[in-house]
N, C-alpha and C positions, 0 to 999 in steps of 0.2 A: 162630242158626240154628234153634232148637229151640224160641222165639215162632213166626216163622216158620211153621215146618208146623203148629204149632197153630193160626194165625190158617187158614191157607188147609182145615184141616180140619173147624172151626168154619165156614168159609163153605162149602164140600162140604156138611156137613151139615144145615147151613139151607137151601140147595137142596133137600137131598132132601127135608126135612120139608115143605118149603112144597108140591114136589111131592106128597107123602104125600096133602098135607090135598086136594090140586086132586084126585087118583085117590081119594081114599076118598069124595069130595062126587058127585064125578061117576059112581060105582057106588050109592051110593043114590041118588042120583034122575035117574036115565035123559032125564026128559025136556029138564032143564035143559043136559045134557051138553056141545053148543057152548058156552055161556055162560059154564058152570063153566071148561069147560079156558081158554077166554081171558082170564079172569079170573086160573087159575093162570098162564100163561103171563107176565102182565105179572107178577103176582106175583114170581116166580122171577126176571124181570130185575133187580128190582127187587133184591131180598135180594141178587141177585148186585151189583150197584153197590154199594149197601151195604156189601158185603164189602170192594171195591178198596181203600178209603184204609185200612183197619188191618193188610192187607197188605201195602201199600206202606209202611206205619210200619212196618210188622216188617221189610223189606226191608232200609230204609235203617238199622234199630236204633236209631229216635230211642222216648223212652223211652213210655210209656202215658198 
């Protein structure tokens, strides 16, 4: 159990950093703004996919 909530907190957190970088890009440079967030956006799907199978390994406790 305790893989587990580390995997899924490790992928929480890589959301939010991938987030982080999409809002810190998009407050320096104004103009780019639609671009950037779309960019983060797919970003973020992404990391989030990412994340599902080491979750699901932690799930099922098959080993690393």
């Amino acid at each position: 159990m305790g893989r587990l909530i580390l995997e899924v907190l490790y992928t929480v957190l890589s959301i939010a950093g991938a987030y982080g970088v999409g809002w810190a890009a998009s407050w320096a440079y104004p103009v780019g703004r639609d671009n950037i967030w779309l960019i983060t956006w797919i970003s973020v799907a992404i990391v989030a996919l990412m994340g599902v199978r080491p979750v699901m390994r932690a799930a099922r406790g098959v080993a690393a």
